[in-house]
PyMOL CGO cylinders between C-alpha atoms (Angstrom):
from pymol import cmd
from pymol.cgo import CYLINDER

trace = [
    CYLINDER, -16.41, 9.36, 27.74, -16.03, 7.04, 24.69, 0.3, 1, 1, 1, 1, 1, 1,
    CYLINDER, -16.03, 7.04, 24.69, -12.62, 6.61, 22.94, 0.3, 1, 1, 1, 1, 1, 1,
    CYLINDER, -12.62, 6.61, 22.94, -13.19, 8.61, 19.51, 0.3, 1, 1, 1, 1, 1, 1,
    CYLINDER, -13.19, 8.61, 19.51, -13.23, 5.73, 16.63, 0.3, 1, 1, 1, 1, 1, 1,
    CYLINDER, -13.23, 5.73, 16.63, -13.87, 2.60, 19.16, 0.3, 1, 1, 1, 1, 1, 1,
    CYLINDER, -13.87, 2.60, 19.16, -17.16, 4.18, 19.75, 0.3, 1, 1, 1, 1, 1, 1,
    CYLINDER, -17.16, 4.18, 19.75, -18.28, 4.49, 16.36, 0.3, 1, 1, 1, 1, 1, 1,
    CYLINDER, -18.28, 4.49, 16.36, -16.25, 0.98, 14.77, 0.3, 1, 1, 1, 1, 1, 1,
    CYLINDER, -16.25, 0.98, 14.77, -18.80, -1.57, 16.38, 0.3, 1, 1, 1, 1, 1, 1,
    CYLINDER, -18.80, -1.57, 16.38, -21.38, 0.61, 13.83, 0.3, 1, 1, 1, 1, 1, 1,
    CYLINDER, -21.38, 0.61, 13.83, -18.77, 0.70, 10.87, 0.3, 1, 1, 1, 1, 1, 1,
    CYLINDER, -18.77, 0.70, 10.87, -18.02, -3.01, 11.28, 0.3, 1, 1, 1, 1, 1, 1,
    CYLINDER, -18.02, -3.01, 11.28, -21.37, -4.24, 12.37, 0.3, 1, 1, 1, 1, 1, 1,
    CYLINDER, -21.37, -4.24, 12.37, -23.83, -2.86, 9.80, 0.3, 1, 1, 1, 1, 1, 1,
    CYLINDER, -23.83, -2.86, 9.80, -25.25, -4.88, 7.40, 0.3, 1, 1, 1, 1, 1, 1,
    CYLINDER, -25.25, -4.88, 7.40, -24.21, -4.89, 3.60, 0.3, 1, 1, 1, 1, 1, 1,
    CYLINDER, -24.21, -4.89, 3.60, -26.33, -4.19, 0.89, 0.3, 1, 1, 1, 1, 1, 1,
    CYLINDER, -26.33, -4.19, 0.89, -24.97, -4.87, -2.33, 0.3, 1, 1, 1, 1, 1, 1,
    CYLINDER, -24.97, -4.87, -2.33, -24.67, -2.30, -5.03, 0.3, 1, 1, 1, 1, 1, 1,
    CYLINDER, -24.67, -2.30, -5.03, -24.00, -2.99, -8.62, 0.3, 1, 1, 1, 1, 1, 1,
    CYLINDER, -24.00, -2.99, -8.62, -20.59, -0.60, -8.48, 0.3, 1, 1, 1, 1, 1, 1,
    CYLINDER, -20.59, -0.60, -8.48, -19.00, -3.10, -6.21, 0.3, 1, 1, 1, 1, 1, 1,
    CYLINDER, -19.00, -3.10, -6.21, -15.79, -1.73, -6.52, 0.3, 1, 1, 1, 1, 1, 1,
    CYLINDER, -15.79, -1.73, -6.52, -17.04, 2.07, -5.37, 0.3, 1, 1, 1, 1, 1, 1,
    CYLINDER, -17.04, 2.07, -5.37, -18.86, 0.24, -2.79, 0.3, 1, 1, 1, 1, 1, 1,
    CYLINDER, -18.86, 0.24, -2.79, -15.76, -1.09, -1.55, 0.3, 1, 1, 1, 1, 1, 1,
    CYLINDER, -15.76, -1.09, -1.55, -13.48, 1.72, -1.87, 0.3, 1, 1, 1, 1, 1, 1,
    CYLINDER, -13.48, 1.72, -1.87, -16.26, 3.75, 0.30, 0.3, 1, 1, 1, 1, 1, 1,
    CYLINDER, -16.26, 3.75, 0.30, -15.67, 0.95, 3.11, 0.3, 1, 1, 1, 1, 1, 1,
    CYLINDER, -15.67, 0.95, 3.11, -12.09, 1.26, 2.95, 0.3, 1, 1, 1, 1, 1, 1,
    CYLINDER, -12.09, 1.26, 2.95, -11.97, 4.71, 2.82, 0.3, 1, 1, 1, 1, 1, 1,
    CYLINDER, -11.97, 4.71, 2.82, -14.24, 4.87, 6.11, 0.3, 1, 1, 1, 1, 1, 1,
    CYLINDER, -14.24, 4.87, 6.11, -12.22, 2.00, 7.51, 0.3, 1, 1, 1, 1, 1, 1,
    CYLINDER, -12.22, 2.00, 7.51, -8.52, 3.88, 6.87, 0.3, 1, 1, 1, 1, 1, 1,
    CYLINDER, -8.52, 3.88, 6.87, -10.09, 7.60, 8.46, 0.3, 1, 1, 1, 1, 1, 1,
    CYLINDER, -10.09, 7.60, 8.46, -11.33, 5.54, 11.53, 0.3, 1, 1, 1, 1, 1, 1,
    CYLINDER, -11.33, 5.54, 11.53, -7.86, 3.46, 11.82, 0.3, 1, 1, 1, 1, 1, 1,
    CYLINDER, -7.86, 3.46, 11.82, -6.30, 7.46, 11.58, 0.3, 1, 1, 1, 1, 1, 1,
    CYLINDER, -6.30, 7.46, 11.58, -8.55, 8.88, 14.09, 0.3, 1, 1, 1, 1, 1, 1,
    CYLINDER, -8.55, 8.88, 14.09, -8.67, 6.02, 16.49, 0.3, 1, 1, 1, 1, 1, 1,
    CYLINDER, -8.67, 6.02, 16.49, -4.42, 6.17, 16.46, 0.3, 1, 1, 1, 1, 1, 1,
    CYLINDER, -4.42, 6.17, 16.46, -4.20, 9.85, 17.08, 0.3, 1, 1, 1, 1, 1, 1,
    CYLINDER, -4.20, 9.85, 17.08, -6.75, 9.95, 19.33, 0.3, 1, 1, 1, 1, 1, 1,
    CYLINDER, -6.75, 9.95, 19.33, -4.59, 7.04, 21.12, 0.3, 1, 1, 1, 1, 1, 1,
    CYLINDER, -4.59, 7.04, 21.12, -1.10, 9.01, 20.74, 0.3, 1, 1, 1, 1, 1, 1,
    CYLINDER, -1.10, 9.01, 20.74, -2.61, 11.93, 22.06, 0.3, 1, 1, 1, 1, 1, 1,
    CYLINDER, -2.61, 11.93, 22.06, -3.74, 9.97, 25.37, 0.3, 1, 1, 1, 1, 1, 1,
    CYLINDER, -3.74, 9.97, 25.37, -0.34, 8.32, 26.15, 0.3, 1, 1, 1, 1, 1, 1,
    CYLINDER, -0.34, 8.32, 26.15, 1.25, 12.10, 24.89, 0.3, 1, 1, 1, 1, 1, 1,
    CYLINDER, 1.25, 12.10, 24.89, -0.34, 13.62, 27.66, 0.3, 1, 1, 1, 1, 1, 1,
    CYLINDER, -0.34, 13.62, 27.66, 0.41, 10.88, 30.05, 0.3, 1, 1, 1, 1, 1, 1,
    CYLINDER, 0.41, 10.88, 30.05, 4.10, 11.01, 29.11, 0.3, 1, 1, 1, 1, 1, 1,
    CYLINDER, 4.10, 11.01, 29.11, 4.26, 14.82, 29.88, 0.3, 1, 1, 1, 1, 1, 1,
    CYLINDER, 4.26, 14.82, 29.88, 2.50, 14.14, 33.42, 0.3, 1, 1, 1, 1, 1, 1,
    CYLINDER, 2.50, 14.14, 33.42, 5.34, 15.52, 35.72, 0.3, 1, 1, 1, 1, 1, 1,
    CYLINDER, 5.34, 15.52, 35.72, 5.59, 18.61, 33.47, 0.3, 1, 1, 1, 1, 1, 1,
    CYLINDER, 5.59, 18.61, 33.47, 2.00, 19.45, 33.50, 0.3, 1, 1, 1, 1, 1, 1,
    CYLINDER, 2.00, 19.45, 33.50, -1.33, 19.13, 35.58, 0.3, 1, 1, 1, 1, 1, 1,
    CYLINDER, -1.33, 19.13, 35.58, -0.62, 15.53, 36.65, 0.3, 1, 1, 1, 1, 1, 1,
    CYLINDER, -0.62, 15.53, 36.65, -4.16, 15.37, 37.78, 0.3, 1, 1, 1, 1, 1, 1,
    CYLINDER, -4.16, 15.37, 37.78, -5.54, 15.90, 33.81, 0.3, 1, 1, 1, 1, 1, 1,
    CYLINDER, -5.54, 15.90, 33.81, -3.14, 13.34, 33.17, 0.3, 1, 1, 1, 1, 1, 1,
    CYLINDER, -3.14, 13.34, 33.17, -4.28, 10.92, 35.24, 0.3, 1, 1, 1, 1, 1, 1,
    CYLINDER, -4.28, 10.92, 35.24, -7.90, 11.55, 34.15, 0.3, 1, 1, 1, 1, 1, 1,
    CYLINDER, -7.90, 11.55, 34.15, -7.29, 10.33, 30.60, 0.3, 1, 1, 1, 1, 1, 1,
    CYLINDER, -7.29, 10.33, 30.60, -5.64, 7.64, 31.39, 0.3, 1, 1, 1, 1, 1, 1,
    CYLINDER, -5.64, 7.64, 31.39, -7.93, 6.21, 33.65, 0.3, 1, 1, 1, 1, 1, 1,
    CYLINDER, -7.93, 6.21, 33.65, -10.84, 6.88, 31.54, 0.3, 1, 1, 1, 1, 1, 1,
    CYLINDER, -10.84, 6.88, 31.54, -8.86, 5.50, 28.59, 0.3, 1, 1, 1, 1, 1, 1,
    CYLINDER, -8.86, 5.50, 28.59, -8.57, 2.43, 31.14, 0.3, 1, 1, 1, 1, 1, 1,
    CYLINDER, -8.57, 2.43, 31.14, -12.80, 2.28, 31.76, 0.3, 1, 1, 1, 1, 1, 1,
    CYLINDER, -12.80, 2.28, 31.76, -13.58, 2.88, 27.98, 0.3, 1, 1, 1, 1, 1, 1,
    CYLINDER, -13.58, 2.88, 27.98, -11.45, 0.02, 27.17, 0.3, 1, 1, 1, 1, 1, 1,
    CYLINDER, -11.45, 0.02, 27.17, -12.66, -2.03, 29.95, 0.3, 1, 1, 1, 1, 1, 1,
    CYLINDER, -12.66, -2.03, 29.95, -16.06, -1.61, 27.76, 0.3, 1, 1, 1, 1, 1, 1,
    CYLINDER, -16.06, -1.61, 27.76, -14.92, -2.68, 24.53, 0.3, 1, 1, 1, 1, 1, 1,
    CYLINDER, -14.92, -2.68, 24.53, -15.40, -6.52, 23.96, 0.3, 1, 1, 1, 1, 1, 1,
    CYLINDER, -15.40, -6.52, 23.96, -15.49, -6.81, 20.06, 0.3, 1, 1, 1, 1, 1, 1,
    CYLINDER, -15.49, -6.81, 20.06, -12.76, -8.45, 18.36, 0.3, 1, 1, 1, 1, 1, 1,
    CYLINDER, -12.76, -8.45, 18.36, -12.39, -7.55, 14.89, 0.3, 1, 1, 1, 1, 1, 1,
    CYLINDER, -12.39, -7.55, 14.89, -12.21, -10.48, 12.74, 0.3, 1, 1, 1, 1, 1, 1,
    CYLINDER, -12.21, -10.48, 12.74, -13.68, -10.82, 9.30, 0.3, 1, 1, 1, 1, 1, 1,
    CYLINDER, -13.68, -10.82, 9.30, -16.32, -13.62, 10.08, 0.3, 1, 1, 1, 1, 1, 1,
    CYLINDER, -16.32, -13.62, 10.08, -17.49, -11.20, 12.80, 0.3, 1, 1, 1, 1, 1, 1,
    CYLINDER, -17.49, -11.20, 12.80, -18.03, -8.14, 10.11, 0.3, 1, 1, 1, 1, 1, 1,
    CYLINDER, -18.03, -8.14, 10.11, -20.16, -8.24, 7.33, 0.3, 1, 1, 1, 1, 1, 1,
    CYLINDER, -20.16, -8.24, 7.33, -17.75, -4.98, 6.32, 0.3, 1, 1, 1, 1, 1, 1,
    CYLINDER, -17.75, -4.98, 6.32, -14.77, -6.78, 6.65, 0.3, 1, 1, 1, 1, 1, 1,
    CYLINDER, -14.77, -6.78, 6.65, -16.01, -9.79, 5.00, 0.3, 1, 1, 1, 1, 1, 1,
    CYLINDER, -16.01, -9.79, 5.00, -17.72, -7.94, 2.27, 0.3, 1, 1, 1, 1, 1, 1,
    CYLINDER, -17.72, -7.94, 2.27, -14.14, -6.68, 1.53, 0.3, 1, 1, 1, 1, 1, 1,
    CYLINDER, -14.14, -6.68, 1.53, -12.02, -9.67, 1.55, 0.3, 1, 1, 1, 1, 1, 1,
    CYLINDER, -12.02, -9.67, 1.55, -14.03, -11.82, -0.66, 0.3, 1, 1, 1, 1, 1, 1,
    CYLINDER, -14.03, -11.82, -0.66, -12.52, -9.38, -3.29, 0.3, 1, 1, 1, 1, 1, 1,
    CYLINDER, -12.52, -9.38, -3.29, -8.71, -10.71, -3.86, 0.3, 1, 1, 1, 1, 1, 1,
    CYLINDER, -8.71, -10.71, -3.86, -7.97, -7.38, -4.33, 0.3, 1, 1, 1, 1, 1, 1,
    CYLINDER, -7.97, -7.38, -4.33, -8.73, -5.74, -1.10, 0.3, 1, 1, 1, 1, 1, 1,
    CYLINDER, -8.73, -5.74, -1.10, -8.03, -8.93, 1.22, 0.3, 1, 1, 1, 1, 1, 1,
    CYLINDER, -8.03, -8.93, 1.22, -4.98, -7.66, 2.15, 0.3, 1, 1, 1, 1, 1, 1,
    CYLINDER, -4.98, -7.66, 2.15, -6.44, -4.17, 3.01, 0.3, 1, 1, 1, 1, 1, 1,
    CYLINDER, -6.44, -4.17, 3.01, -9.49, -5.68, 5.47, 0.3, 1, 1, 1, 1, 1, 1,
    CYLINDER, -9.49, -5.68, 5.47, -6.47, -8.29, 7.36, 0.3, 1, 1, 1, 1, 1, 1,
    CYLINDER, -6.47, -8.29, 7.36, -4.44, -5.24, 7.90, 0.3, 1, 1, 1, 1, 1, 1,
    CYLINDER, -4.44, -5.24, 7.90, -7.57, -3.11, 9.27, 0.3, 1, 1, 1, 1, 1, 1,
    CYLINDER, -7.57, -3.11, 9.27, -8.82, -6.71, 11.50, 0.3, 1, 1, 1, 1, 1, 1,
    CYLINDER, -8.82, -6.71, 11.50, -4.74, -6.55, 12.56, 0.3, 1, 1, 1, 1, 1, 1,
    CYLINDER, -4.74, -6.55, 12.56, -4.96, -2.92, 13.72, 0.3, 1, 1, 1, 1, 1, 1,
    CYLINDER, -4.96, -2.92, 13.72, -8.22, -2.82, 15.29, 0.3, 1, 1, 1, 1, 1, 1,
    CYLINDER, -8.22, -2.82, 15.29, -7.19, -6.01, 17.39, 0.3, 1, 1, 1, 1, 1, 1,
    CYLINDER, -7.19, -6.01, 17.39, -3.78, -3.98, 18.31, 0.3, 1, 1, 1, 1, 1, 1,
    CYLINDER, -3.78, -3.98, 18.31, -5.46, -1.69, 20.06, 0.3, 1, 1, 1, 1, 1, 1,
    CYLINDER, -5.46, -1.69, 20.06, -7.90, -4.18, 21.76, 0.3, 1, 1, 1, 1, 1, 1,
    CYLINDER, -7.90, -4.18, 21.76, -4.39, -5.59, 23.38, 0.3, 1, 1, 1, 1, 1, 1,
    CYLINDER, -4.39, -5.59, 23.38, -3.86, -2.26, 24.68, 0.3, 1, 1, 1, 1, 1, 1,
    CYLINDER, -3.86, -2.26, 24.68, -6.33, -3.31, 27.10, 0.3, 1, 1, 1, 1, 1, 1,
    CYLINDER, -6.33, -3.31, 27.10, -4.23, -5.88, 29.00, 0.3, 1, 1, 1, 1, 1, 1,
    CYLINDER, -4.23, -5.88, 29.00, -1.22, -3.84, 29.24, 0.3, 1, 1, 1, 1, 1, 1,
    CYLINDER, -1.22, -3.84, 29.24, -3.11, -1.24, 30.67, 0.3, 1, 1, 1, 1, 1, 1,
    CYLINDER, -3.11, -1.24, 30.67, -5.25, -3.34, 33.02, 0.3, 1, 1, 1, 1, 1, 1,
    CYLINDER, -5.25, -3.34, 33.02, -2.12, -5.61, 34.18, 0.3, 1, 1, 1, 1, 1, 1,
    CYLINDER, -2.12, -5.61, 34.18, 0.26, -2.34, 34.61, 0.3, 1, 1, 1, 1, 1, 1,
    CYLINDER, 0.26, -2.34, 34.61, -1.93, 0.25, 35.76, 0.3, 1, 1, 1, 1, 1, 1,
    CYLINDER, -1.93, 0.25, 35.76, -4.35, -1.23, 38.55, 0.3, 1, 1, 1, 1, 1, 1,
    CYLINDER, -4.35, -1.23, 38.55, -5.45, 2.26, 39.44, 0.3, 1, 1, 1, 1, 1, 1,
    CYLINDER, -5.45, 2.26, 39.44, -4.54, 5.89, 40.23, 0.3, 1, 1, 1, 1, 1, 1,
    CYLINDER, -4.54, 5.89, 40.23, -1.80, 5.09, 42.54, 0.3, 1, 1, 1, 1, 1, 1,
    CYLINDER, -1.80, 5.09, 42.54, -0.06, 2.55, 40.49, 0.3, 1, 1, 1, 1, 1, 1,
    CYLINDER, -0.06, 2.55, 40.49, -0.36, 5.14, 38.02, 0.3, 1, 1, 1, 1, 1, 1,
    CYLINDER, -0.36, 5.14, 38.02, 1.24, 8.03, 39.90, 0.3, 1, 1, 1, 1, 1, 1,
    CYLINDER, 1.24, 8.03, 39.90, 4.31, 5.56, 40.80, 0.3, 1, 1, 1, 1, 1, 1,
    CYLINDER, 4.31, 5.56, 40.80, 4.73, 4.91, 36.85, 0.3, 1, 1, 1, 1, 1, 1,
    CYLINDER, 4.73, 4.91, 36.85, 4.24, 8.36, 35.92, 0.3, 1, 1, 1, 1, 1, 1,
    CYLINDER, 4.24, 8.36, 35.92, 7.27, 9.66, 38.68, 0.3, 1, 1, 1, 1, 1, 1,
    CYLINDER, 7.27, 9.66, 38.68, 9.66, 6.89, 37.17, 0.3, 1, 1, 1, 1, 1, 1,
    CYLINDER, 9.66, 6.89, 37.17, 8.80, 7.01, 33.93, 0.3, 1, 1, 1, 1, 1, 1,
    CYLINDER, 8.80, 7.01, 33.93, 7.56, 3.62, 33.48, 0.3, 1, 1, 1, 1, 1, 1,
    CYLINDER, 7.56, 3.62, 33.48, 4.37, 4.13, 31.67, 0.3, 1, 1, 1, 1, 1, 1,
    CYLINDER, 4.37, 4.13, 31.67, 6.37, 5.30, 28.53, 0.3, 1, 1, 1, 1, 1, 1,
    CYLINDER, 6.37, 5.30, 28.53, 7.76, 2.09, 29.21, 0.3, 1, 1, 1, 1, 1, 1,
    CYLINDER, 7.76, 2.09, 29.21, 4.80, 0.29, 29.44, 0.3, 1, 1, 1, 1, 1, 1,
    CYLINDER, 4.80, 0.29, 29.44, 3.01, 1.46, 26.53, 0.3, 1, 1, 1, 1, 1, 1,
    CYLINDER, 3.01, 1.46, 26.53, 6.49, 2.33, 24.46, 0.3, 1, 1, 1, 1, 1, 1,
    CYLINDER, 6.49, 2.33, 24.46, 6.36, -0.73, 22.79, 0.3, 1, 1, 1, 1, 1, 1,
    CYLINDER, 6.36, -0.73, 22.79, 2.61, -0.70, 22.04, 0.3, 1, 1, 1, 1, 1, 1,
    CYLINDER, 2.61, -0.70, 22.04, 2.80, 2.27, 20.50, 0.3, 1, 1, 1, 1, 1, 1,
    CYLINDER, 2.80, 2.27, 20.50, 5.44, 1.01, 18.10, 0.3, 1, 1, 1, 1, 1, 1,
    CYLINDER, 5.44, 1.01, 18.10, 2.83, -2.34, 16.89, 0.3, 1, 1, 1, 1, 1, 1,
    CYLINDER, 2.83, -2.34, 16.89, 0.15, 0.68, 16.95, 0.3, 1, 1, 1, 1, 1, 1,
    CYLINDER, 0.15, 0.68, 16.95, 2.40, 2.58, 13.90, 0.3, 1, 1, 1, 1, 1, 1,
    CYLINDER, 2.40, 2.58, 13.90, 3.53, -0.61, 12.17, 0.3, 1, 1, 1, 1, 1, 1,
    CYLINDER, 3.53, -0.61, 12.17, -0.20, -1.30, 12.21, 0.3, 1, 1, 1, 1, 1, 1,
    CYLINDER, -0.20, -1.30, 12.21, -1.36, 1.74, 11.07, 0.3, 1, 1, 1, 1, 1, 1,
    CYLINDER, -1.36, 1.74, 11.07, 1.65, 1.65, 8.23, 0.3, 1, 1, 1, 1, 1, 1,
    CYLINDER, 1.65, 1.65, 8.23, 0.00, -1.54, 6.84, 0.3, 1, 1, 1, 1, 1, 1,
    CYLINDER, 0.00, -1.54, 6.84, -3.07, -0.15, 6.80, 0.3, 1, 1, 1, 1, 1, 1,
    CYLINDER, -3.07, -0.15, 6.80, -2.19, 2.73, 5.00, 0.3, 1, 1, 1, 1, 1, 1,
    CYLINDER, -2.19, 2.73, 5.00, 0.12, 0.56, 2.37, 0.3, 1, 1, 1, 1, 1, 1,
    CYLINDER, 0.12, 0.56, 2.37, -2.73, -1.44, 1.70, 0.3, 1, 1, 1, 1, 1, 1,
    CYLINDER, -2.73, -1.44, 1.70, -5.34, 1.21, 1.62, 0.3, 1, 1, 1, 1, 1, 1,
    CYLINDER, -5.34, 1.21, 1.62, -3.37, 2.82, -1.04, 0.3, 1, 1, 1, 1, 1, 1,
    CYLINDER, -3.37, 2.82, -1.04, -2.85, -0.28, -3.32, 0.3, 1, 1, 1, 1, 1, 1,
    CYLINDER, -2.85, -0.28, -3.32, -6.87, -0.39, -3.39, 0.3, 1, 1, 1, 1, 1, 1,
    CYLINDER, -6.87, -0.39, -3.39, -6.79, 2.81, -3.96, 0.3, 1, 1, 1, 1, 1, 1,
    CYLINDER, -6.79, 2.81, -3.96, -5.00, 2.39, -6.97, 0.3, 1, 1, 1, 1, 1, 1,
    CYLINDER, -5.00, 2.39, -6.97, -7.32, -0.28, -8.57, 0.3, 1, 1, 1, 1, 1, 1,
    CYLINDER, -7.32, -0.28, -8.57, -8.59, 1.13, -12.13, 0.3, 1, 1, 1, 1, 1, 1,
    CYLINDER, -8.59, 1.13, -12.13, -11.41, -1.33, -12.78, 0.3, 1, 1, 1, 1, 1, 1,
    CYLINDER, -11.41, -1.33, -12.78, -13.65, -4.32, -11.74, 0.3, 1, 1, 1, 1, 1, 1,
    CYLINDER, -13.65, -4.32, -11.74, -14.23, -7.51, -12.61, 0.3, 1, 1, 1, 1, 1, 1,
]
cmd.load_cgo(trace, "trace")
């Protein structure tokens, strides 16, 4: 299994640019495909730790399941997400105007990456997991991630909107 929006953002982030002569279209395509994958790749993410959260109330062993794979597909990922390292990114913040908008998707995308730790450090395996799950300690754990994961996610969508907004080009 492949975290939806992880899976695909090494492709997004990754591919090669070739320049059109409606740069600004060009780039409001990227950051319109950048701001949908931020969306999915946070639901997708709530919906995890949602299901986690409601462990003692429902099939703790489905619970358990998505965390740990959430656990192994992160254990996979080893981008970071840094505008040298993205021709996308890059491509976008040599433009003044969206800057601002590819920082904000870098900052988000690397929020997520420090999910990794917390998980890793927290939740060794199933049985750490079942002890955190009976005290309620993985809301805990991941309470104040998901609080950077929203801010994050805010920014991106402030700045997504300002681009948005642009009327013309250079």
């Amino acid at each position: 299994m492949e975290i939806p929006g992880i899976s695909t953002l090494s492709t997004i982030l990754k591919r090669p640019i070739e320049l059109r002569s409606d740069a600004l279209a060009q780039r409001r395509e990227m950051a319109a495909e950048l701001q949908a994958n931020c969306q999915k790749l946070a639901t997708s993410l709530k919906n995890t730790f949602r299901i986690a959260k409601q462990a003692n109330e429902v099939d703790f062993d489905a619970a358990e399941k998505k965390i740990m794979d959430l656990m192994d597909n992160l254990k996979q990922v080893d981008s970071t997400f840094q505008e040298e390292d993205s021709p996308v990114l890059w491509h976008l913040a040599i433009d003044m105007r969206f800057k601002d908008f590819a920082k904000s998707c870098a900052n988000f995308y690397q929020s997520v990456l420090n999910l990794k730790p917390i998980l890793n450090e927290n939740i060794a395996d199933s049985t750490v997991l079942k002890a955190l799950c009976k005290d309620e300690g993985l809301s805990k754990v991941t309470g104040a991630w998901q609080g950077e994961l929203e801010t994050m996610l805010g920014r991106v969508n402030q700045e997504y909107m300002k681009v948005m907004a642009i009327k013309f080009s250079w």
